[in-house]
N, C-alpha and C positions, 0 to 999 in steps of 0.2 A: 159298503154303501154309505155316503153320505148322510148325516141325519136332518144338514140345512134343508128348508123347506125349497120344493122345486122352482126353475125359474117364473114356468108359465102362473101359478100361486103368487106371486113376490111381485110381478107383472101387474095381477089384475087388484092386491088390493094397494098398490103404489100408485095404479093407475086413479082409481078412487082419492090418493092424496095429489096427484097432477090436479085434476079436477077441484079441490078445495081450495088449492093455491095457485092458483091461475087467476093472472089480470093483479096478482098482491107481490111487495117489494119487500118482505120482512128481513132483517138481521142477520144474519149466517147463514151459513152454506144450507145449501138443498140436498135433502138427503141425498145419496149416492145412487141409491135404488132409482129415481127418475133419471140418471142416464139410461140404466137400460129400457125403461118406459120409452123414450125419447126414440133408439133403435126396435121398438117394438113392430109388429105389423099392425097393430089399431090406431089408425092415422090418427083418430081425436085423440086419444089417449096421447100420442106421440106430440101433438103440438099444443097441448096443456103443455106438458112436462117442460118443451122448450121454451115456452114462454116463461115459465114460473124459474126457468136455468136461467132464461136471460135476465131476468131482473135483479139475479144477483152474481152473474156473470165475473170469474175473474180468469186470467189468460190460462192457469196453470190446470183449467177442468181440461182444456185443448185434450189433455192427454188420455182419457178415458173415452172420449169420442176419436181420437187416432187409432185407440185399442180395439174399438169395436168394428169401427170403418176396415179394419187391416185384416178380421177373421169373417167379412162380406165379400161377397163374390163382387167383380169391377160391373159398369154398364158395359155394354158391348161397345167395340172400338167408335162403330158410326156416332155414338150419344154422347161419348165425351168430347168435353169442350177445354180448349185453354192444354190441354195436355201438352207438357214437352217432356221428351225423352230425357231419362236419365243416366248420364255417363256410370259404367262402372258397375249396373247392375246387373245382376241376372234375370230380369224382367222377361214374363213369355209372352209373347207378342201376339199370343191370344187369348191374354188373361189381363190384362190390363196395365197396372203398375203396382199391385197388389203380387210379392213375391211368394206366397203358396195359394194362393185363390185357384181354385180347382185342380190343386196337385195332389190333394190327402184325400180320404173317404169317411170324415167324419169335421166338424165344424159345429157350434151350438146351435144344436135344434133349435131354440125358440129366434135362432137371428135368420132363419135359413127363407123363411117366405119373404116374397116380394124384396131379398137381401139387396140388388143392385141399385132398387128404387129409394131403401132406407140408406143406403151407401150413397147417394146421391143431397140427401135432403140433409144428413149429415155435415156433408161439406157445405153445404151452400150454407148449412147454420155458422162452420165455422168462419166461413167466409163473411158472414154478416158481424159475428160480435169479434172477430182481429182485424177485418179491414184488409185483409189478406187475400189475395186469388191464389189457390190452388190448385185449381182444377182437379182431376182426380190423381195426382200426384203427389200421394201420402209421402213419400220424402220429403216433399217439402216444406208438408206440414211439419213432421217430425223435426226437420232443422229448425223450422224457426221458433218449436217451444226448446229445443234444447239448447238455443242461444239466447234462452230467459233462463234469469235466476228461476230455482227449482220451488214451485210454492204451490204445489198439490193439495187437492180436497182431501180437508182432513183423516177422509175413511177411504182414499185410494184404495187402500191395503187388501180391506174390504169388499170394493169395488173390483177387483182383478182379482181373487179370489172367487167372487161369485161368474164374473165371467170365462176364466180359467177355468174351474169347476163343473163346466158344461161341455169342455172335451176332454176333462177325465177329474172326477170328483179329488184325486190325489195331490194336484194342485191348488187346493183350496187350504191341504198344511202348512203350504210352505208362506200363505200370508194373512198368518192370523191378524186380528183387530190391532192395529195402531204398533205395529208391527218394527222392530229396530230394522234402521236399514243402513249399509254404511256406501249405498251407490245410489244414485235414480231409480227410482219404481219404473215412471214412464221413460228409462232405458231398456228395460226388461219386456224382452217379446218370446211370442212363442215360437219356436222351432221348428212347428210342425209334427211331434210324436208327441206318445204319452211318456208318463214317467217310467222311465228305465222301456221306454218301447226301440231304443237301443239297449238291448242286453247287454249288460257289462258280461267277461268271462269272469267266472270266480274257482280260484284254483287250477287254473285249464293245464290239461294234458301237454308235456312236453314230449320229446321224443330226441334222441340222438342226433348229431351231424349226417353220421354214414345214413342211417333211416331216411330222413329228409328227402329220398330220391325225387320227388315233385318238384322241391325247390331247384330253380335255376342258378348259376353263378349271377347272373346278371340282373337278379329278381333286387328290390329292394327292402331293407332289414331296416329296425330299429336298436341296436345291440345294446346292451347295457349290464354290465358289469361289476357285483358290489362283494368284498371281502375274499375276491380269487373266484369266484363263479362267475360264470357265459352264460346268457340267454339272447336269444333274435328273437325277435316278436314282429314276423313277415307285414311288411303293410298291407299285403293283400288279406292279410287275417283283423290283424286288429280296427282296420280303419270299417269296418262289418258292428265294430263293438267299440269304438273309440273307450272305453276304459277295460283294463284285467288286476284283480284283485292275486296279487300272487305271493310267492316266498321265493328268496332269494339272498345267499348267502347270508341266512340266517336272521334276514330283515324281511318283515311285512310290506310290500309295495302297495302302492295304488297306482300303476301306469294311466297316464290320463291322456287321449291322443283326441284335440281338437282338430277335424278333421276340417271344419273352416277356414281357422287361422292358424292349422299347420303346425302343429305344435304339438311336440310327445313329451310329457314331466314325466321321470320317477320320483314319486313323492313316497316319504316315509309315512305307512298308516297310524305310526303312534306317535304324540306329541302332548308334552306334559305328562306323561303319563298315561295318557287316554287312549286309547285302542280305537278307531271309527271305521267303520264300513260304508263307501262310497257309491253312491247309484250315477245315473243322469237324470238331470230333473227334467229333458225337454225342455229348457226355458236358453234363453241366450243373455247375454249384456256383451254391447258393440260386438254382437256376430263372435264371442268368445263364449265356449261352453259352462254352464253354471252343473256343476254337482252339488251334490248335496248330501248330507249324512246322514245314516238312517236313525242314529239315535236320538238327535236333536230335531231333525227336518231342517235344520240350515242349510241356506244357499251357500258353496265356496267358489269363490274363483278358483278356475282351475290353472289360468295362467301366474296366480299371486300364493294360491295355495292356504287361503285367509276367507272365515266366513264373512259372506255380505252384505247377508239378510238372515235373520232369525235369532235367535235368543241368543247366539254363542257371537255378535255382533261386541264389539268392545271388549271381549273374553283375552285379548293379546295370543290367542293362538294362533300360530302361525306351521304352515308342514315344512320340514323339511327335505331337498330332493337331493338326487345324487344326477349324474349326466348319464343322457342318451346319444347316442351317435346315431347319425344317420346314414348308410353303407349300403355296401352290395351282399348279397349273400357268397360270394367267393370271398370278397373282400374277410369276412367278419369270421368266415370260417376257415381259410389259411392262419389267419391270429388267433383264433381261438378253436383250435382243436379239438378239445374236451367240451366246447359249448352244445346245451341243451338247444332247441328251439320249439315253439309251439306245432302242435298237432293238428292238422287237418280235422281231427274229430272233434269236434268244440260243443258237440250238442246239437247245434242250430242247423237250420238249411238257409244254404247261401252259396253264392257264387265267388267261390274264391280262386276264383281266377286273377292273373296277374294282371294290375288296373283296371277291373270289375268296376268296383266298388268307388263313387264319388267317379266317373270318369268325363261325364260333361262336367260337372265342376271343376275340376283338376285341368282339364282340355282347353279352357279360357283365362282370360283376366277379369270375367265380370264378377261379381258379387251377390250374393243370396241373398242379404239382410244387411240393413244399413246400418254405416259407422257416423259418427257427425263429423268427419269431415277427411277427405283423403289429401296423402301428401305423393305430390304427381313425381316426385326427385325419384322414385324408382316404381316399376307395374305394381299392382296391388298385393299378386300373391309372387314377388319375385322373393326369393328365401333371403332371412337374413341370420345370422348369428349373434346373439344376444347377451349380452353382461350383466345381468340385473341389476341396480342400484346399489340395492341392499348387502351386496357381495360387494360391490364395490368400495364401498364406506361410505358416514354419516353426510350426508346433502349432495352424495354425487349426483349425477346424471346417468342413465342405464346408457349403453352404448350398443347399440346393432352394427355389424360389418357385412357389408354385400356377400354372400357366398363365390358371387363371382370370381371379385376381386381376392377371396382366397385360394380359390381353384389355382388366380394367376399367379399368387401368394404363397406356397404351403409355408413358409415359415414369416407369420405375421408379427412382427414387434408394437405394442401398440400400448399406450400411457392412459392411465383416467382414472380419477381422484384421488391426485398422489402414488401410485401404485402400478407400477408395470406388468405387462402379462406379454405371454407369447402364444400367438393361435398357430396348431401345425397341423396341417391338413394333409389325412394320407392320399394314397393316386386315388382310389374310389371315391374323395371326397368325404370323409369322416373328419371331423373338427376337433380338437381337443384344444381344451386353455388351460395354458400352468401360470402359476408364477414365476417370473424371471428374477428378479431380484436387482441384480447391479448386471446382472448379463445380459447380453446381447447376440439375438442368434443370426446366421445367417443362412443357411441354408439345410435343405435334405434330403441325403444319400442315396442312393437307390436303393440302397435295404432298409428305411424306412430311418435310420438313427439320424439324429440333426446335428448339426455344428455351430458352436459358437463366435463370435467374431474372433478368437485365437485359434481356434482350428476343433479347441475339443471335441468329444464325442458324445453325445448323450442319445440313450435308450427312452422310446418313447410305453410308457407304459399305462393302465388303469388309473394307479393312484397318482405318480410323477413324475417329472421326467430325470433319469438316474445319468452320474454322471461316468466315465470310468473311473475317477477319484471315488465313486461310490456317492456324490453328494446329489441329493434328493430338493428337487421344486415342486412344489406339493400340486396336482389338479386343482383347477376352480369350476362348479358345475356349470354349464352353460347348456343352452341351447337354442334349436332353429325357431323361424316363428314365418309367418307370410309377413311383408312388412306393413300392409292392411290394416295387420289385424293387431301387431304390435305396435304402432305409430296408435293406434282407438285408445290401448291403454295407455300407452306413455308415449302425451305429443311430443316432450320434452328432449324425449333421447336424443342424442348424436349420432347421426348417420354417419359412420365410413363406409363410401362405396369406390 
């Protein structure tokens, strides 16, 4: 338990400093504590507080009144005013524009009375000191602070910690006082669970090919292959637990499967040295999942693999990953014979059924939680294959390739930053990228080997692709992403579709 003092306590003697400082314009920020005064249900208390916020009013508080506004239930459809739909969301159309407003079964108590009336009086505050109509389409609040320089109340850190805090005290680690950060605070939304209220799997039960009887040929696999060992990790299992802490030829993984923006990393758990064990924090940035480690409390991307909030901020740690394919399960198990794959028995109760899990999600193009700003040149979660920068070389551009256009593709020849690669994609759709060098390929066989533009032969394998002269082009790790959700982090890339 928490040892901060409760909200409803914080409330009423903040409310006593609304009241001293109301009607007076003094020097610095207002403490942090009268926002939440401001979203309380004691209406005097609530319009001290905003008056003593407006007299020192600057654009970048916006973001702690979105944060509060966003965990209030919406007014019913009849009372909002000014409302326009928003393209590309997952909005329920009897919840407002608020994307979990009555989907969970817990929310901070002390916001929870008269929430839709405080959600209302909210907006109209904002709308008073931006000059801005909203209506109650917290998107577009959000866009227009996230198209200002980023210039936060001091004690944000503070401030989302004590409101986090109220659907589950455990979030209140991860933003200590004045806190490093190397993203947006006010990019950072919640999720909707508590921390690790997706169970990671840790160590989970494999089981043989022949065993697997449940699995279908045509179920889909995430396979991944390090040092001569097989494992599938079913998506009907992991996308239940978006992370599995595993072992695997003779390397500690952290599989991280963002089930938003579509994305499976194997990340190595050691770097530098350092050994870390990975949870889910429940927290998002642009709709990509934020883990965290349990021995520091840092936030990490999980699509960069880099903390990005907490102490381990500036530390140049960085994980490294190896590649995951994306396949069928006949696909993954004619190639890999001797592969292991996960256990039905995981612990947990759950429906692991094939496409259970995330199935109206998956079943659309809309969105859960907002990116600042979508690129229409392909649907939101249309799959793309990814190059990372950083793989690339120093100032490249990341590169994504439509999955489509490799399906039409399987032997992609493709140049970016100096440096050739070739994508070859099997019949079920598994991607692999090597380096090519001075070669050039053209085509691939029906027994899966590729050919060069002089006719050679090359084996396609885990580490490279081998030639019959025996000469080796090393793998480069890659993987898929929805393009969503990889365009939020890198507007930059260069789309091939």
């Amino acid at each position: 338990m928490s040892s901060r003092p409760t909200l409803a306590a914080g409330v009423l003697a903040i409310g006593l400093l609304a009241t001293a400082l109301a009607g007076q314009a003094p020097a610095g920020d207002p403490p942090w504590q009268l926002f939440l005064v401001a979203a309380g249900s004691d209406r005097r208390a609530a319009r001290e507080a905003f008056d003593a916020i407006a007299a020192r009013w600057r654009d970048g508080y916006a973001a702690m009144f979105l944060d509060v506004a966003r965990l209030l239930p919406p007014p019913r459809p009849d009372a909002l005013r000014d409302e326009q739909p928003t393209p590309g969301r997952d909005a329920d159309p009897d919840s407002g524009s608020a994307p979990f407003a009555g989907r969970f079964d817990f929310a901070p108590a002390n916001l929870q009375p008269r929430g839709a009336d405080t959600r209302r009086r909210i907006i109209a505050f904002l709308e008073q000191q931006t000059g801005r109509r909203f209506g109650d389409d917290l998107l577009a609040g959000q866009q227009w602070l996230w198209a200002r320089p980023y210039a936060p109340h001091p004690d944000y850190a503070a401030f989302k910690a004590a409101l986090y805090g109220q659907i589950d005290p455990a979030f209140e680690t991860f933003f200590p006082e004045r806190v490093k950060s190397a993203i947006r605070l006010d990019e950072i939304d919640w999720g909707g669970v508590r921390v690790n209220g997706i169970p990671p799997l840790r160590s989970p039960r494999t089981i043989t090919a022949t065993a697997a009887k449940w699995l279908r040929d045509g179920h889909v696999v995430f396979g991944v292959e390090v040092n001569g060992e097989a494992r599938a990790y079913p998506k009907r299992i992991l996308a239940w637990h978006e992370m599995a802490t595993d072992r695997l030829g003779g390397l500690d993984l952290t599989i991280v499967y963002c089930t938003l923006c579509g994305t499976v990393i194997p990340y190595l758990s050691d770097v530098n040295g350092r050994r870390f064990t990975f949870g889910t924090s429940g927290l998002l940035y642009r709709s990509n999942k934020l883990m965290f480690d349990e021995e520091t409390r840092s936030l990490w991307s999980s699509l960069e693999g880099r903390p990005v909030v907490g102490p381990l901020v500036d530390s140049g740690l960085q994980l490294a990953f190896t590649s995951a394919v994306t396949t069928t399960w006949g696909e993954w198990r004619r190639e890999h014979p001797a592969t292991t794959v996960l256990s039905l028995d995981t612990g947990f109760d759950r429906d692991y059924a094939e496409g259970a899990a995330y199935r109206d999600y998956f079943g659309t193009d809309r969105l859960m939680f907002e990116v600042p700003g979508i690129d229409a040149r392909l649907k939101n979660k249309a799959e793309v294959l990814v190059l990372r920068r950083e793989l690339i070389g120093p100032g490249a551009r990341a590169v994504a390739v439509f999955v489509d256009r490799l399906k039409r593709e399987p032997v992609f020849n493709l140049d970016a930053g100096g440096r050739a690669f070739v994508v070859v994609t099997s019949k079920d759709g598994a991607n692999r990228v090597y380096e090519r060098g001075t070669h050039s390929f053209a085509r691939r066989d029906p027994d899966g080997h590729v050919r060069d533009s002089s006719g050679h032969r090359w084996r396609v394998t885990a580490e490279a692709l081998v030639s019959d002269a025996d000469e080796r082009l090393p793998r480069v790790p890659a993987h898929r992403a929805f393009w969503f959700g990889w365009r939020a982090q890198y507007p930059d890339t260069e789309l091939l579709k």
